[in-house]
C-alpha positions as CSV (number, residue, x, y, z in Angstrom):
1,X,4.7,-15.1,8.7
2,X,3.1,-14.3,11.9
3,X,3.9,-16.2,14.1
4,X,7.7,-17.4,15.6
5,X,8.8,-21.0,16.6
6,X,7.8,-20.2,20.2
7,X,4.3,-19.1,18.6
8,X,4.4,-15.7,19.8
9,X,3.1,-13.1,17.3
10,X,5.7,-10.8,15.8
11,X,2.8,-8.9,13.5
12,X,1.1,-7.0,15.4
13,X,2.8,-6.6,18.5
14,X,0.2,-5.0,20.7
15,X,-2.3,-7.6,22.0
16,X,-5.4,-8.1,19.6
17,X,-7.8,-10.9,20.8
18,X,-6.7,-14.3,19.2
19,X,-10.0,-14.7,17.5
20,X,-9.5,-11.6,15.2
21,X,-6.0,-12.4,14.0
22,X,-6.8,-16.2,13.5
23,X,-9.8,-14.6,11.4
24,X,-7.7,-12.3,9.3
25,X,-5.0,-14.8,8.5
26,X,-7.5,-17.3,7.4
27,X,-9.2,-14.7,5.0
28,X,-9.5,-15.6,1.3
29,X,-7.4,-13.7,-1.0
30,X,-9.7,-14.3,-3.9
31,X,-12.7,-12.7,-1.6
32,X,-10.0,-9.9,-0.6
33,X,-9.1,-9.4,-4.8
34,X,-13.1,-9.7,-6.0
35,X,-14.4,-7.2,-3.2
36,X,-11.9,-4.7,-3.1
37,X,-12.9,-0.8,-4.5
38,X,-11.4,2.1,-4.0
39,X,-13.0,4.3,-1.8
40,X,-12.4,8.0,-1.4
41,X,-14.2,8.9,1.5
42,X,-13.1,8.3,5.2
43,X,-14.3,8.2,8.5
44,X,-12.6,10.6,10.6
45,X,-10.9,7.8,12.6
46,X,-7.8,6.5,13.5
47,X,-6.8,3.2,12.1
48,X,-5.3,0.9,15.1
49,X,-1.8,0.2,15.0
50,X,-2.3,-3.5,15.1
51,X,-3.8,-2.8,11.1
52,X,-1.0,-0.6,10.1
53,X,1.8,-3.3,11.4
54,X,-0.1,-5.7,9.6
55,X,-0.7,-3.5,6.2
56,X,3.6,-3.2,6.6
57,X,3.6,-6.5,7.5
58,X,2.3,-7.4,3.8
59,X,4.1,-4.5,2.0
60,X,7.2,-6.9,3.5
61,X,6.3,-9.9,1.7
62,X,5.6,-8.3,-1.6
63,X,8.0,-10.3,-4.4
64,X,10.7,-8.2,-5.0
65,X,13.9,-7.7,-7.9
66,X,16.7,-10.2,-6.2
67,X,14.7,-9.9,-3.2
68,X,16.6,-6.4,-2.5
69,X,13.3,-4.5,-2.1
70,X,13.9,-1.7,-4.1
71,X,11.7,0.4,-2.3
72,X,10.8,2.8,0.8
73,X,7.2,3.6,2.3
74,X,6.9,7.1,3.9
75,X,4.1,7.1,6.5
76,X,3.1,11.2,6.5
77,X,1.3,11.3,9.7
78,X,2.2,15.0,9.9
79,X,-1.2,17.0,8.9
80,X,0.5,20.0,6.7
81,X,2.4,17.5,4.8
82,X,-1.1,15.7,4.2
83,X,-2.3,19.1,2.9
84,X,0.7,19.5,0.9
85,X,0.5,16.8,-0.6
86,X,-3.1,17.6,-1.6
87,X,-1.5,20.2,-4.0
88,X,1.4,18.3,-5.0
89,X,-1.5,15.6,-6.4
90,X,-3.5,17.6,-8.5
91,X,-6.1,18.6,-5.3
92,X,-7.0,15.3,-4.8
93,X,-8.8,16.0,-1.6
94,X,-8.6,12.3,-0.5
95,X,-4.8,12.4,0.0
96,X,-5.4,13.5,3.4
97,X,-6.6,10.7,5.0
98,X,-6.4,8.8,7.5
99,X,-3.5,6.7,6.8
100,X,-1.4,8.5,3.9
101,X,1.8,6.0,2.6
102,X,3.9,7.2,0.1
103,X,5.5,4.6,-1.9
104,X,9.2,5.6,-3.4
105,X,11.6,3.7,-5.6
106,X,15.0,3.3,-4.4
107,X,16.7,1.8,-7.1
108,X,20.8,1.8,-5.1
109,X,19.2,-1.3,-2.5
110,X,19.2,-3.7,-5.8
111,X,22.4,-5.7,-6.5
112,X,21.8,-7.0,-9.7
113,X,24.3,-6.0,-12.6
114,X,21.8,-4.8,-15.2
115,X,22.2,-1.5,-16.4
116,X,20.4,1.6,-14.7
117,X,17.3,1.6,-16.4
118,X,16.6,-1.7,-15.8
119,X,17.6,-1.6,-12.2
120,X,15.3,1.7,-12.3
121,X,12.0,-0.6,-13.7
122,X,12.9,-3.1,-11.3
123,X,12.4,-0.7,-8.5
124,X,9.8,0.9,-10.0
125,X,8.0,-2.8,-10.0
126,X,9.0,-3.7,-6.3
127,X,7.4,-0.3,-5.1
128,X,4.0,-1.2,-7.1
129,X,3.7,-4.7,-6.0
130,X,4.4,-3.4,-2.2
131,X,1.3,-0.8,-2.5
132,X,-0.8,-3.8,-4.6
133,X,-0.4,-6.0,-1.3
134,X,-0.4,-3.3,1.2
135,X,-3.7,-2.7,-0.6
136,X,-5.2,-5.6,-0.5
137,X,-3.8,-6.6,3.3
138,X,-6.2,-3.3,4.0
139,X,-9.6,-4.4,2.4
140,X,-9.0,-7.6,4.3
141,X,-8.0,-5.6,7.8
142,X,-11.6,-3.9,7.2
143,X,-10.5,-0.7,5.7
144,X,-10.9,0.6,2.1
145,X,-8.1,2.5,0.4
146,X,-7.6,5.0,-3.0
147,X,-4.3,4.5,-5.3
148,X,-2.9,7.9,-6.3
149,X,-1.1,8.2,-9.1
150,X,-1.5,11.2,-10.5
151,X,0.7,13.6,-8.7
152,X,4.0,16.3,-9.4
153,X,7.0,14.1,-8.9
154,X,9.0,17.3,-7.8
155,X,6.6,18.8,-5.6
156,X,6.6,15.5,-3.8
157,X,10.1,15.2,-3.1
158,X,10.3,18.4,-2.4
159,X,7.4,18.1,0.4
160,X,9.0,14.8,2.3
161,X,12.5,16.2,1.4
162,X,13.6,13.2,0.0
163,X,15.8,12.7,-3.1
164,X,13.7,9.4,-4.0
165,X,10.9,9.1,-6.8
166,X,7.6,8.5,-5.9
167,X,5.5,5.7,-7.5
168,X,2.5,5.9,-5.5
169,X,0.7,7.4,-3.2
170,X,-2.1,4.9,-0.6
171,X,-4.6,6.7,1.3
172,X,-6.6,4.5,3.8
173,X,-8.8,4.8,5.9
174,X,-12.1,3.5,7.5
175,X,-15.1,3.9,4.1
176,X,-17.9,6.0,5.2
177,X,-20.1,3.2,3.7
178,X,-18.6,0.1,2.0
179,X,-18.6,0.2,-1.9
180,X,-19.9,-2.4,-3.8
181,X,-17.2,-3.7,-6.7
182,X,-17.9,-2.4,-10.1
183,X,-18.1,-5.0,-12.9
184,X,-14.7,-5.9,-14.3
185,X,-13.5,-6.9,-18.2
186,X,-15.2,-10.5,-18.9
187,X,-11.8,-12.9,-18.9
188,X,-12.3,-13.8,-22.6
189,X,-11.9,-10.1,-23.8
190,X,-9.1,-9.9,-21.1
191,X,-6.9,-12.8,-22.0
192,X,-4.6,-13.1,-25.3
193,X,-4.0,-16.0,-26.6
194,X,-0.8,-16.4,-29.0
């Protein structure tokens, strides 16, 4: 995934010292999955581009419906729009971020012949599985992140002027102190038998 036949790196394309990519590809997912919290406080810091072509990187390789990825990722890097979007999700005051994504569905890229409402959950499933990885591709990257999804479809869409749903919203960003993960379901209460 990173790398072409000629072993030059296609994510990121700025140069990065060897030793830190070779470091973050060979991270465990399972350390990634069992350490990751959301965080909603940020360093007031820019995250490198390197990261962010990597975090997009991941959000590329999510499984997808057909493999149409039915989905589109605004970056809002405009500062109004972050404080619009404050509003339009219920004054969340970590939607403006450092990084602010904005994950839409865009159910027209899949090609299956299902009927709309299916088509719609399929999109609605490729754009959660792209934030889930882009998610996790940032706790391994060093940064900590908060899923939004409470927010005003409408006032969304009206903000980015875009005639696509929302599904989520990913704020990043560097954590003003790492959290520790809080303790999770035990598996037997979790799992279902039948």
């Amino acid at each position: 995934m990173f790398t072409d036949k000629n072993t030059q790196l296609l994510y990121p394309k700025e140069d990065v010292p060897t030793h830190d990519i070779e470091d973050i590809v060979q991270t465990n997912i399972f350390n990634v999955m069992l350490n990751r919290r959301s965080q909603r406080k940020f360093e007031n810091k820019d995250v490198e581009e390197w990261k962010l072509e990597m975090i997009f990187a991941a959000a590329d390789t999510a499984p997808t419906a057909g493999g149409f990825q039915g989905f589109e990722i605004y970056h809002i890097k405009n500062e109004e729009i972050k404080r619009r979007l404050v509003e339009a999700a219920n004054n969340q005051p970590y939607v403006h971020a450092p990084v602010v994504l904005v994950f839409c569905i865009n159910p027209k890229r899949i090609k299956l012949n299902f009927p709309p409402d299916t088509i719609r959950k399929f999109s609605q499933q490729d754009a959660t599985l792209a934030a889930a990885y882009s998610q996790l591709a940032a706790h391994a990257l060093g940064l900590s992140s908060i899923w939004i999804g409470m927010f005003d479809e409408i006032k969304i869409k009206e903000i980015l002027g875009i005639d696509l749903s929302p599904s989520s919203i990913l704020c990043l960003g560097y954590p003003v102190k790492m959290l520790v993960p809080k303790p999770k379901r035990n598996l037997k209460d979790l799992i279902h038998e039948i």
